[in-house]
C-alpha positions in Angstrom: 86.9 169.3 74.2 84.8 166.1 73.7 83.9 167.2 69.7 87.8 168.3 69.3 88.9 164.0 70.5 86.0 162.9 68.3 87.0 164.9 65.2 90.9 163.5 66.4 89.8 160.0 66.1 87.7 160.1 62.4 90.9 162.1 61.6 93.2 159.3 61.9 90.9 156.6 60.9 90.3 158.1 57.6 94.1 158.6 57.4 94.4 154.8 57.9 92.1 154.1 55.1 93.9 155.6 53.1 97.0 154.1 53.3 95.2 150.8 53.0 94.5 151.1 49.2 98.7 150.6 49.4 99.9 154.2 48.4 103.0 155.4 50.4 102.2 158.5 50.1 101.6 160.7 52.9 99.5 164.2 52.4 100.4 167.0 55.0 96.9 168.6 55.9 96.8 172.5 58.0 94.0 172.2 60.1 92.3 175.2 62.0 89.8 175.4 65.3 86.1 176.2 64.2 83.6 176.3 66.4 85.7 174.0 68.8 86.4 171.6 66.5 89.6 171.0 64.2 88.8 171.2 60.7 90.8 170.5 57.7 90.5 169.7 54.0 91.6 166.6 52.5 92.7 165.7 48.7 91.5 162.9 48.5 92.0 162.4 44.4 95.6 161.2 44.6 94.3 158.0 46.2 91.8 157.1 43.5 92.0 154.0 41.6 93.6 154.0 38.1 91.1 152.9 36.0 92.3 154.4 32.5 95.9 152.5 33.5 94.3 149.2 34.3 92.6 148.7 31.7 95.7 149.7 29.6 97.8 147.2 31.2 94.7 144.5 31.0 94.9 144.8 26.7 98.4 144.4 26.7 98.1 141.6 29.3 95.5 139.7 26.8 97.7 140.6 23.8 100.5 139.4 25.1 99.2 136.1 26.1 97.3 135.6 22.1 100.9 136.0 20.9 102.1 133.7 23.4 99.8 131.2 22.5 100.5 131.6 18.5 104.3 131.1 19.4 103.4 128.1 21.2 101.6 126.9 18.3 104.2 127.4 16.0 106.9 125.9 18.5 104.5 122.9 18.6 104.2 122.6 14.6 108.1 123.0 14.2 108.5 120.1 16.5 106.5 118.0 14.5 108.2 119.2 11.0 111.6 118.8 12.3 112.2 115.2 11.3 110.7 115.5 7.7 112.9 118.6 7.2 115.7 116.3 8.5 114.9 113.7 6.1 114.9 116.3 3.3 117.9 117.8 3.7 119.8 114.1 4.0 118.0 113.1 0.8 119.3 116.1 -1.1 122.5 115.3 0.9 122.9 112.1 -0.4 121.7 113.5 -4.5 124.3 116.2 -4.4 127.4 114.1 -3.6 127.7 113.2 -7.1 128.0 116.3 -8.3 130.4 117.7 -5.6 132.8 118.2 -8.2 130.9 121.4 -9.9 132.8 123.2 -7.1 136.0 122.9 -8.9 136.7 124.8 -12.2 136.7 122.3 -15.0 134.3 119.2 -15.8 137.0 116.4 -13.8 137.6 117.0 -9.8 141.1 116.2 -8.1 142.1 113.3 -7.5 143.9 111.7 -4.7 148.1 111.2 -4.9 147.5 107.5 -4.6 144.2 107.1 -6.3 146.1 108.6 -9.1 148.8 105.7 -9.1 146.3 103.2 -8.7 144.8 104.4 -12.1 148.3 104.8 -13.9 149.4 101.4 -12.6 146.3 99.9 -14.0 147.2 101.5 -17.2 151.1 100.7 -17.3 149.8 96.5 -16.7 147.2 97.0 -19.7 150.4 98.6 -22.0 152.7 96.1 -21.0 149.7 93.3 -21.7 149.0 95.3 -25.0 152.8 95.6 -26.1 153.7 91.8 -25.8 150.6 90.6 -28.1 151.3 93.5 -30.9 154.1 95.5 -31.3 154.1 98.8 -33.5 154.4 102.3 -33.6 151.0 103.0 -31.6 152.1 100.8 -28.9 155.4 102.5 -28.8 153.8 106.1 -28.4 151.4 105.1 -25.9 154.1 103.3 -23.9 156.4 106.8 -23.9 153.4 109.0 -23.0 152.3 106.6 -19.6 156.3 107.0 -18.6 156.1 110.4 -19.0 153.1 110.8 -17.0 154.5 108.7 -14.5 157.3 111.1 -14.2 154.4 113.6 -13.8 153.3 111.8 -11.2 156.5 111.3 -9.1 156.9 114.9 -9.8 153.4 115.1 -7.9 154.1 113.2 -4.7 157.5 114.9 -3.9 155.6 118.3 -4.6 152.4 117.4 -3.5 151.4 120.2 -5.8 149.9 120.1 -9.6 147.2 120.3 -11.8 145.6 117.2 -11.1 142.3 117.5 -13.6 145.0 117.9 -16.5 146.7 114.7 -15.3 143.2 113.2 -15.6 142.2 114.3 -18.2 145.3 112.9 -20.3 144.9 109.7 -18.0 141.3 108.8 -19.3 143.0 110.1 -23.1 145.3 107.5 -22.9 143.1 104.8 -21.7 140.8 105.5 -24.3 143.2 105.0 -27.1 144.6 101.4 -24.8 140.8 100.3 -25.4 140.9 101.2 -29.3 144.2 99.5 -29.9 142.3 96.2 -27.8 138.7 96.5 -29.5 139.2 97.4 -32.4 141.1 95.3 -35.5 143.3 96.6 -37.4 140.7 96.1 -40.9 137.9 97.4 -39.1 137.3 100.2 -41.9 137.9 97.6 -44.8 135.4 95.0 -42.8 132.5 97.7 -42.8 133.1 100.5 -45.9 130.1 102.0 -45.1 131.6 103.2 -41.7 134.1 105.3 -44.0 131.3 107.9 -45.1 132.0 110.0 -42.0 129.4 111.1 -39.4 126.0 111.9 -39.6 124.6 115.0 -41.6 120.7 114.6 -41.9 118.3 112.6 -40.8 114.6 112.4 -42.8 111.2 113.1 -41.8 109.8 109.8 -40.4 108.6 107.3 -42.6 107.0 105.3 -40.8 104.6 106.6 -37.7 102.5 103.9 -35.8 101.0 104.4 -32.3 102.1 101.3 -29.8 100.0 98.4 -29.8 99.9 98.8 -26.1 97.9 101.5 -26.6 99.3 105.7 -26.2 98.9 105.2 -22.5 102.4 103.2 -22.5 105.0 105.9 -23.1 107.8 104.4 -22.4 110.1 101.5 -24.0 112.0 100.4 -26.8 111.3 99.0 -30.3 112.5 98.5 -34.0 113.6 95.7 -37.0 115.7 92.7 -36.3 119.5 94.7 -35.6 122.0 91.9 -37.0 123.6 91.8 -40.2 123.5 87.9 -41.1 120.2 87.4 -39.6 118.9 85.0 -42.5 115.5 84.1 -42.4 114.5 87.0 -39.7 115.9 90.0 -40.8 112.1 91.1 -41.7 110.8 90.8 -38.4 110.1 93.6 -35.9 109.9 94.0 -31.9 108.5 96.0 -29.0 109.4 95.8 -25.4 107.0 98.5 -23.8 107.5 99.2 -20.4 104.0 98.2 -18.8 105.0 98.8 -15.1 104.9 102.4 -13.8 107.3 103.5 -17.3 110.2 102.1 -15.7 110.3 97.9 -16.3 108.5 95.1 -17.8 109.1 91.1 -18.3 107.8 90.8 -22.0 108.2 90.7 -25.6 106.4 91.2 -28.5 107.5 89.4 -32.0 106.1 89.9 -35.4 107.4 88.4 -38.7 106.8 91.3 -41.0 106.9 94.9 -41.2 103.0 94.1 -42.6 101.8 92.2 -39.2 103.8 94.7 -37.4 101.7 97.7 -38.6 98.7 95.6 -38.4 99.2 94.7 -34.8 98.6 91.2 -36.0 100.1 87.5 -35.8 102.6 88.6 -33.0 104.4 86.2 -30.6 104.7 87.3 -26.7 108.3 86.0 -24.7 107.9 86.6 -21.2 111.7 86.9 -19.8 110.9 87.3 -16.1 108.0 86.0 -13.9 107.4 89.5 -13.0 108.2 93.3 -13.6 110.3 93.6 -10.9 112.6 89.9 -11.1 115.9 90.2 -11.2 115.7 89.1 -14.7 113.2 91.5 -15.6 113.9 94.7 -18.0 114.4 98.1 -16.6 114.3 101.3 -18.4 113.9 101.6 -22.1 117.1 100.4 -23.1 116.6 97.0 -24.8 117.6 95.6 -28.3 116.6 92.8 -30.3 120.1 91.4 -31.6 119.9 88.1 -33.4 118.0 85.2 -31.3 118.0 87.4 -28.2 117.1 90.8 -26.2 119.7 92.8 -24.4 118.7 94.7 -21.7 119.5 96.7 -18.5 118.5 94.2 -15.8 116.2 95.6 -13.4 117.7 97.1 -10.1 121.3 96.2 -11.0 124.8 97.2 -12.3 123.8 94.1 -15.0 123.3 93.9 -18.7 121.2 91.1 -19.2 120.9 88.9 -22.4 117.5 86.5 -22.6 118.4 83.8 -25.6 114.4 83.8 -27.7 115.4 79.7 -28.1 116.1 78.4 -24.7 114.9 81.3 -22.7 118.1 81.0 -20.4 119.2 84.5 -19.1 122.9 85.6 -19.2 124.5 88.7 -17.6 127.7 90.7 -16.8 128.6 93.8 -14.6 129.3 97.1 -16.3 132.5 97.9 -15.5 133.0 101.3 -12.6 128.5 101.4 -12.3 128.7 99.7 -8.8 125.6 101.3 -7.3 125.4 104.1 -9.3 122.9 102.5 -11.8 120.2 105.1 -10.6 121.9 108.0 -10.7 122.5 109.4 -14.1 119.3 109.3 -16.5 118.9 110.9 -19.2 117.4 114.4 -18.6 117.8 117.5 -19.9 114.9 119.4 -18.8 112.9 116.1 -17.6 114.5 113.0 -16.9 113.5 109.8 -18.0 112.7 107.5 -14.8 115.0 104.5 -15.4 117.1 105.5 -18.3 120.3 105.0 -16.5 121.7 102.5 -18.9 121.2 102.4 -22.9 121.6 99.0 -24.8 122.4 99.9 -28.5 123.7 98.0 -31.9 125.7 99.0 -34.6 127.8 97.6 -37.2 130.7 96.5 -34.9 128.1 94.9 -32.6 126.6 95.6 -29.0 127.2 98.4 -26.9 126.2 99.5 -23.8 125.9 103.7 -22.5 125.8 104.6 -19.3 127.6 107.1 -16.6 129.4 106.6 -13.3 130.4 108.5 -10.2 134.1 107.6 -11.4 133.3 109.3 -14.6 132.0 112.3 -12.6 128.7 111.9 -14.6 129.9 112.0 -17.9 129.0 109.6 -20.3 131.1 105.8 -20.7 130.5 103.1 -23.6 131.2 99.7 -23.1 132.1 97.5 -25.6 129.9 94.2 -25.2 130.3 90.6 -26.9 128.6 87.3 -26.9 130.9 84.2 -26.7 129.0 81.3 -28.3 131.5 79.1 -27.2 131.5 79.8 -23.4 128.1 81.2 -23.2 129.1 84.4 -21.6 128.3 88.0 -22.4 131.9 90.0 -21.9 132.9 93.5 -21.3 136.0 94.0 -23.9 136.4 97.8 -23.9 135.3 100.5 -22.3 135.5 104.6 -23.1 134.9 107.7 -21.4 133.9 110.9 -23.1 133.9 114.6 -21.7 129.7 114.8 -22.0 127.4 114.6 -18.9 124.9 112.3 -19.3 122.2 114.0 -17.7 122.6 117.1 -19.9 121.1 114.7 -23.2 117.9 113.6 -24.3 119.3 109.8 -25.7 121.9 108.5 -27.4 122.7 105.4 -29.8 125.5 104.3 -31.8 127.0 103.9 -35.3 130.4 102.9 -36.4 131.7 103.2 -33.4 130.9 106.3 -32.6 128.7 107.5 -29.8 125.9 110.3 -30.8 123.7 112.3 -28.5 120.5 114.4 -28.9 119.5 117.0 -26.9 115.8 118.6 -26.7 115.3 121.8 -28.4 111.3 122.3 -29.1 108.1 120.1 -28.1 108.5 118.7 -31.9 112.3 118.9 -33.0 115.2 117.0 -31.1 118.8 117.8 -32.3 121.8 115.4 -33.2 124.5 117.8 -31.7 128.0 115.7 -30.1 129.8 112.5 -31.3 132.8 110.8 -30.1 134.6 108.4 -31.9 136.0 105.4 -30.0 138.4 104.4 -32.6 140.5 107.9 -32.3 139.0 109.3 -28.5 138.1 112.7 -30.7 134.8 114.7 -30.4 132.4 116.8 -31.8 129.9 119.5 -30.0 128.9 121.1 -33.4 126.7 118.5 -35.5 123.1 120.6 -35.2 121.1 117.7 -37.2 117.3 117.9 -36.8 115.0 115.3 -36.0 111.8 115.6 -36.0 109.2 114.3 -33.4 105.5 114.0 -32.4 105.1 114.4 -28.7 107.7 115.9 -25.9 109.8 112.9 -24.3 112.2 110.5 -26.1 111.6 107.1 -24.7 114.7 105.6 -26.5 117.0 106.1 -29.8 118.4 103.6 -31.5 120.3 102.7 -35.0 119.6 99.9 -36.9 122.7 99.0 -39.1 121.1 96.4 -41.7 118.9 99.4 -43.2 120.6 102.7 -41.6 117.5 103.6 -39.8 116.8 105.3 -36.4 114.1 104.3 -34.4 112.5 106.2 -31.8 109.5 105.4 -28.8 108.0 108.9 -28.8 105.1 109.5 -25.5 103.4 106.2 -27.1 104.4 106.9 -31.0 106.4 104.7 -32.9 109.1 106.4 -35.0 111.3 105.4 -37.7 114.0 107.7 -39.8 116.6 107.3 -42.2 120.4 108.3 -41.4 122.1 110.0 -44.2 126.1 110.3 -44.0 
């Protein structure tokens, strides 16, 4: 009896251990009597520990926490990348706005109801002005085209509905032929009969090919022969303005008397126009022309054209009309832009001009009509035209008679003549294809000399000179 209590008591102490390792399971076990004693057999494998499933669960445990910590990694680096991906997308932000229009059909975007009156009323005050000092046929048409587009216009604000990049685009026609019947005099062809041999059709080889005395390390900047046509006395004498700072400005000028000194790089005379590269008065961009006794230029980090008189050293300057803060925005480019080029200073027979784009314009490119009073000692703004070309599509530009050329870039060694507008009639033309030849990749600047018909070009440190056949 004693050995059955005993085996009774192990009995339910092993049971209890059992259930200790935290399985709720509970075995049924038939005993039987042997030898006085209960005896039974017990499974005991359902209760072993399962090692093959721990350490399962331990790998995924582990892996589990190395992704963690890779996520927390890359959480962390985000954080730190957020505000310079911030400041990227507000920079190209602020570069696209420009160029917002592109999501309309057609090169002009609308415009507002009332920012279309504005314009027209603008207009209608310039006719009026225009119709009192001259009266003649001209006058007379433009004067019935502005009432009919005001008509247009009423048509448009009781509507609220219309093409609004057609009524622009006759708006900028009509102010362009306004600024002709201002700018230009009615003799204009009989003052300059070389003007009446039409546009360009070929330009030579160079004739004459120098590398910059500044050395080939100075790409950038302007150069050429005195530009004005009763420059007695001087009309020999050649000029560089290289842009020494970073390819974008400099503050001097460089003189010679002859074409020999010049392509001797000897007896030259040095006119510093601004204490330093980055005055005010300073020159930015290769956009500069020698014009009688003084260099005009694009000042530096403004809407100015700047004139620096070679006698007294004074500097004069006047606001392009419409740049406003958009005097960085528009280079010429193509498939690299030129740092700087914003605005382009260029002579021709009629005088000084001055090329450049605005966000009015919607990028396309606008000539302004520029004019030295001797008597007031001002530099004026006396006409300004818009054409249908965007800017940053060309290489360079220059004038001649009047009429606005652009180059575009077709090999490392061949730029092409290919679109001229004429401000005297507002008409254009895409289909010139006139060569020019070239040593290195970028055009620095362009420009037309019309005492001797030649074209001057500042080529990746190469000086460049051609002659214009019409």
């Amino acid at each position: 009896m004693l050995s059955y209590t005993i085996s009774a008591v192990n009995m339910l102490i092993l049971l209890l251990l059992l259930a200790s390792t935290g399985n709720c399971q509970v075995q049924h076990v038939l005993g039987h009597i042997k030898n006085g004693s209960c005896a039974c057999e017990v499974n005991t494998t359902m209760w072993l520990f399962p090692a093959e499933t721990y350490e399962a669960t331990l790998l995924q445990i582990e892996s589990c926490e190395d992704s963690l910590r890779r996520l927390q990694k890359q959480v962390h680096l985000s954080k730190q990348r957020l505000p310079q991906i911030y400041a990227v997308v507000d920079n190209i932000t602020r570069r696209l706005e420009p160029y917002q229009y592109l999501h309309y059909r057609g090169v002009y975007s609308a415009l507002s109801l009332r920012q279309l009156g504005e314009e027209l009323s603008k207009l209608e005050t310039n006719i009026n002005t225009l119709s009192l000092q001259q009266t003649n046929d001209e006058t007379t048409k433009l004067s019935k085209e502005v009432h009919k587009l005001r008509r247009d216009v009423e048509i448009m604000h009781r509507a609220n509905t219309g093409n609004m990049k057609s009524v622009k685009e006759k708006l900028r026609y009509l102010k362009n032929s306004v600024e002709s019947c201002l700018s230009i005099p009615r003799d204009f062809t009989g003052q300059q009969m070389f003007c009446l041999k039409g546009l360009i059709t070929n330009i030579s080889a160079p004739v004459t090919t120098k590398i910059s005395p500044y050395g080939k390390n100075y790409i950038s900047g302007s150069w050429g022969q005195e530009t004005i046509m009763d420059s007695a006395g001087v009309e020999n004498r050649f000029w560089i303005q290289a842009l020494i700072h970073g390819h974008t400005s400099g503050n001097s000028l460089r003189v010679y008397q002859s074409y020999a000194d010049f392509m001797a790089s000897a007896n030259h005379k040095d006119f510093i126009i601004a204490p330093t590269h980055t005055h005010p008065n300073s020159v930015e961009g290769p956009s500069a022309v020698l014009y009688g006794e003084a260099l005009y230029y694009h000042c530096y980090s403004s809407a100015d054209i700047c004139r620096y008189d070679l006698d007294n050293k004074a500097v004069t300057r006047v606001t392009l009309p419409g740049m406003g803060k958009d005097y960085r925005k528009f280079p010429y480019c193509y498939f690299d832009c030129r740092a700087s080029s914003d605005v382009d200073v260029e002579v021709d027979e009629t005088g000084l001009w001055a090329i450049y784009a605005t966000v009015g314009s919607h990028g396309n490119i606008v000539v302004s009509k520029l004019s030295w009073d001797d008597d007031a000692e001002t530099l004026n703004v006396t006409g300004t035209w818009e054409t249908r070309l965007f800017k940053k599509s060309v290489t360079n530009a220059f004038m001649v008679c009047g009429v606005l050329y652009a180059t575009r870039f077709l090999d490392d060694y061949n730029e092409e003549v290919f679109f001229a507008f004429d401000t005297t009639t507002g008409k254009e033309d895409n289909t010139l294809g006139v060569r020019l030849e070239k040593i290195g990749k970028e055009v620095a600047s362009l420009s037309y000399n019309p005492v001797n018909r030649n074209l001057y070009m500042f080529n990746d440190g190469y000086l460049l000179a051609y002659k214009a056949h019409f």
